[in-house]
C-alpha positions in Angstrom: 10.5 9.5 -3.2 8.6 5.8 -3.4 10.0 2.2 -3.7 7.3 1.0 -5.7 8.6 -2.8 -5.0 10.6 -4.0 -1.7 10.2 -7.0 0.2 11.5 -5.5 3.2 9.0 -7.8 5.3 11.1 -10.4 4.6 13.4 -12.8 6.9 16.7 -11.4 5.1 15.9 -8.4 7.7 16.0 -10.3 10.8 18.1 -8.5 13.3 20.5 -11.3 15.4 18.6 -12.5 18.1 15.4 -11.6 16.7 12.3 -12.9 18.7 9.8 -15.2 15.7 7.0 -13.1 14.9 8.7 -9.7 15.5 9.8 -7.5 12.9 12.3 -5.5 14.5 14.7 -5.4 11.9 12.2 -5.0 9.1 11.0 -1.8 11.3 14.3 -0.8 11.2 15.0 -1.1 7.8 11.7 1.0 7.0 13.1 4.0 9.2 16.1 3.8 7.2 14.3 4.6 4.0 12.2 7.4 5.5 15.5 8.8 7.1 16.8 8.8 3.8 13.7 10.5 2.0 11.3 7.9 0.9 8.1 8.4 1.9 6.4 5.3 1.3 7.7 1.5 0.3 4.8 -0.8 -1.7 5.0 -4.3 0.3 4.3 -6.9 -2.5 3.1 -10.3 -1.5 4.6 -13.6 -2.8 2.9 -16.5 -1.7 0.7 -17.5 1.0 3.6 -17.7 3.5 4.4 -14.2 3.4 1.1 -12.6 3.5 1.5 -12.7 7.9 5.1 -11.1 7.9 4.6 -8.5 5.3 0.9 -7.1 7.3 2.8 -7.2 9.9 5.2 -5.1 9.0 2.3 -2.7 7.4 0.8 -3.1 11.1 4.1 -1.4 12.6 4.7 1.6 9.6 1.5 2.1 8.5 2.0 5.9 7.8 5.5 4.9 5.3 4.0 1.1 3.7 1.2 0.0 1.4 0.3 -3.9 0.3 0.0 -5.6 -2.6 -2.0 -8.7 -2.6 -0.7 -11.3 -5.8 0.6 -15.0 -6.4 4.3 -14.7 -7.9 4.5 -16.8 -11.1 7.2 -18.7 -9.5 4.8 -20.1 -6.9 2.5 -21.4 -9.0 2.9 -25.2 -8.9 0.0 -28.4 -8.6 -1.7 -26.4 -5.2 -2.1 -23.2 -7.7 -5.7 -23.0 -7.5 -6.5 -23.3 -3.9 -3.1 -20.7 -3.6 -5.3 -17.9 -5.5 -8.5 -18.9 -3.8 -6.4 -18.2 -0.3 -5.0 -14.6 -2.1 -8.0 -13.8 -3.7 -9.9 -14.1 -0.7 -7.7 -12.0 1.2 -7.7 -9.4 -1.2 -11.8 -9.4 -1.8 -11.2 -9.6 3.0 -9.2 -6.7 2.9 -9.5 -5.0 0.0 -9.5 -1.4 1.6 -6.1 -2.5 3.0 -4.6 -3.1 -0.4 -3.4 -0.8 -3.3 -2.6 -2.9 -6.1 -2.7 -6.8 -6.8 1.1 -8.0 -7.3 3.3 -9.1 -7.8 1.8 -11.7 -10.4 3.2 -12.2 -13.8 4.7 -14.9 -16.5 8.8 -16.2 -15.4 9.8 -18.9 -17.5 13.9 -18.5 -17.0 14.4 -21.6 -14.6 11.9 -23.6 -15.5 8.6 -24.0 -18.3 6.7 -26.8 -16.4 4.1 -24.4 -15.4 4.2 -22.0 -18.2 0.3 -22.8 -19.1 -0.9 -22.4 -15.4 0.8 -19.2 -14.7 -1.0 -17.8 -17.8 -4.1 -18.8 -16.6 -3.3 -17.4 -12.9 -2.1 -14.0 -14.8 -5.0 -13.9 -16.6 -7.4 -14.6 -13.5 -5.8 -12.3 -11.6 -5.9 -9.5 -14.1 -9.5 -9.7 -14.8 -9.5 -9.2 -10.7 -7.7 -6.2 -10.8 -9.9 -4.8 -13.8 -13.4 -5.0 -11.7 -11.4 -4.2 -8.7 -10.1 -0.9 -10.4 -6.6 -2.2 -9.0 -3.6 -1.8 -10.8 -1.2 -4.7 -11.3 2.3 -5.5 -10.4 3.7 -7.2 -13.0 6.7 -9.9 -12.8 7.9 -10.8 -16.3 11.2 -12.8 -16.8 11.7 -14.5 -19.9 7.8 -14.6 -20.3 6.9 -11.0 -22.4 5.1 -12.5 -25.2 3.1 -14.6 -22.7 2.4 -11.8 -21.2 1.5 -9.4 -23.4 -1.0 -12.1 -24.5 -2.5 -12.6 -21.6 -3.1 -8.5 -21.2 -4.7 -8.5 -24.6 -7.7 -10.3 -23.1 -7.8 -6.8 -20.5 -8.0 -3.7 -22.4 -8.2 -1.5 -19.4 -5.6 -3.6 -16.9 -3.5 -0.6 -16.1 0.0 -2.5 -15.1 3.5 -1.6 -13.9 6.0 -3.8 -15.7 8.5 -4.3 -12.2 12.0 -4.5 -12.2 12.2 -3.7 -16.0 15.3 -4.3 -18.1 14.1 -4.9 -21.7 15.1 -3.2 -24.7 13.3 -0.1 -26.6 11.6 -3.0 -28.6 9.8 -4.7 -25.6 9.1 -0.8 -24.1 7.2 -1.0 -27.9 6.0 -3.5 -27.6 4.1 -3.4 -24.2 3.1 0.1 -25.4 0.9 -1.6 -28.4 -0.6 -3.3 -25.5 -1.8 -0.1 -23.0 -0.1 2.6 -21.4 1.2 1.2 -18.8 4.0 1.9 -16.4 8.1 0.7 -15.8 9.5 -0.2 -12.7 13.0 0.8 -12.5 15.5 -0.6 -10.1 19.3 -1.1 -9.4 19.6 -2.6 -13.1 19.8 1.1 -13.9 23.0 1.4 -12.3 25.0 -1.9 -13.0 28.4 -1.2 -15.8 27.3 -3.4 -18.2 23.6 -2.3 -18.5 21.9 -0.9 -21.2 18.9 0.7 -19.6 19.8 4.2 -19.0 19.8 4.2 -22.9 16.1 2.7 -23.2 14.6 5.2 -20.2 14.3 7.9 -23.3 11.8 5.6 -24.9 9.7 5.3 -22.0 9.4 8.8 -20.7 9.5 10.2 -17.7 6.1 10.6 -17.0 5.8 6.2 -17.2 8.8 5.7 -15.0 8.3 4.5 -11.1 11.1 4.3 -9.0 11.9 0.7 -6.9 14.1 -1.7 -5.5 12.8 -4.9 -5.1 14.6 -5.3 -1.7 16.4 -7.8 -0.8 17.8 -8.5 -4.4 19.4 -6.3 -7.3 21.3 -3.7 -4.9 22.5 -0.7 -7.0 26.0 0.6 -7.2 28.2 0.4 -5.3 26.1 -2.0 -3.2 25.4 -4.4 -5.8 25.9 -8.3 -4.4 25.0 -7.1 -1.3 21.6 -7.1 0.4 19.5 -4.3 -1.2 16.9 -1.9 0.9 14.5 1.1 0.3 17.2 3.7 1.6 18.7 2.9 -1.6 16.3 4.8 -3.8 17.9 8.4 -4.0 20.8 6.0 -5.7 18.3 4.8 -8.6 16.8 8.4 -8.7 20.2 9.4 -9.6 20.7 7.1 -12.4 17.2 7.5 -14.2 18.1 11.3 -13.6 21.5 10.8 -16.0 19.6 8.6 -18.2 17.0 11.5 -18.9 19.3 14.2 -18.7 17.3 15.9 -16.0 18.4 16.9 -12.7 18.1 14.2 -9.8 15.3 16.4 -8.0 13.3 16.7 -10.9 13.4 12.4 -11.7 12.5 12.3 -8.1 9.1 14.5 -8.1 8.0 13.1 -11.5 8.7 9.4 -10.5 6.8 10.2 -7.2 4.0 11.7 -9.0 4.0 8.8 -11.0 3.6 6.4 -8.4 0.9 8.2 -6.9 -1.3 8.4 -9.9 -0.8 4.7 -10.4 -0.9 3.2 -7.3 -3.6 5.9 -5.9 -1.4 6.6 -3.0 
């Protein structure tokens, strides 16, 4: 199995007492997953601060982690530009060291003022991708059509729509727009969702397994802080939603993320 999106690098994992600049409990948390059956967790970058912790925690579990080098939509603000320049340049550094650039994207559900810029940053980073033969990690919240536009300027971005919870409309929709992939996390298992009804209209073959650690914990975590050992609980639900058996969602989805990603 693969979590095709944690954050497990993050400060959230900090074991009490933990010494700054060690990632004990990040380590930890990575041995977890693998103890639990997934073989490897994609490490997406956020912003410039968390480029450091999350290669470190690559440094420390190379054999189980790969990176993703992006600027999340949410981070893009006035210093956008020289923020891209910084990941871009670490990216073009390292590229040999990275599998995908992510997680980029369009979220416009707290707040608009920089609804322009992240379409431009999506769009820059795309065209990356594309002459990097990468594929891209994307974060959409409340920002599909924006989106979508932006990929109509990349006929051959291949993209993994992350943490997806739309509808059999948007699945459609992004469909119009490539054959891309969908990220599918604890969402799947929360009451009140809807998505083990849309995973028919994707298809197996398109659907990637993740968590995107530390937040949306399936059930009966949910609330509580989510990690990679959690997959086989996600495998289970996109295995009801298919009406396959939980062994079968879990080799397909792994295949998946190995075509994709080129793991």
């Amino acid at each position: 199995m693969i979590d095709t999106h944690t954050h497990i690098y993050m400060p959230e994992f900090d074991t009490e007492g933990q010494e700054v600049g060690s990632c004990y409990g990040q380590c930890e948390t990575a041995d977890r997953a693998v103890q639990a059956g997934v073989d490897m967790m994609i490490l997406p970058n956020v912003d410039l601060s968390t480029i450091e912790p999350m290669r470190a925690l690559h440094s420390k579990r190379p054999r189980c982690t790969a990176m993703a080098m992006g600027l999340h939509p949410t981070e893009v603000r006035d210093t956008w530009r020289s923020d891209l320049k910084a990941v871009t340049d670490e990216l073009e550094t390292h590229l040999s060291d990275y599998c995908a650039v992510g997680e980029v994207g369009i979220d416009l559900y707290w707040d608009k003022t920089f609804a322009d810029e992240q379409m431009q940053a999506l769009d820059i980073q795309a065209g990356k991708a594309t002459a990097l033969g990468l594929p891209i990690i994307i974060h959409c919240r409340e920002g599909l059509a924006q989106t979508l536009e932006v990929l109509q300027g990349h006929p051959d971005a291949r993209a993994i729509f992350h943490s997806f919870g739309g509808t059999t409309d948007d699945v459609e929709a992004i469909r119009r727009h490539g054959d891309h992939y969908f990220g599918i996390n604890g969402i799947v298992t929360f009451k009140n969702s809807r998505l083990a009804e849309v995973l028919p209209a994707i298809g197996a073959q398109r659907i990637l397994t993740e968590t995107d650690s530390p937040y949306l914990a399936p059930t009966p975590h949910r609330g509580r802080r989510n990690e990679s050992a959690y997959i086989p609980l996600i495998v289970a639900a996109i295995a009801r939603g298919l009406g396959i058996s939980p062994d079968e969602a879990a080799e397909t989805t792994t295949y998946n993320s190995k075509m994709i990603l080129n793991l």
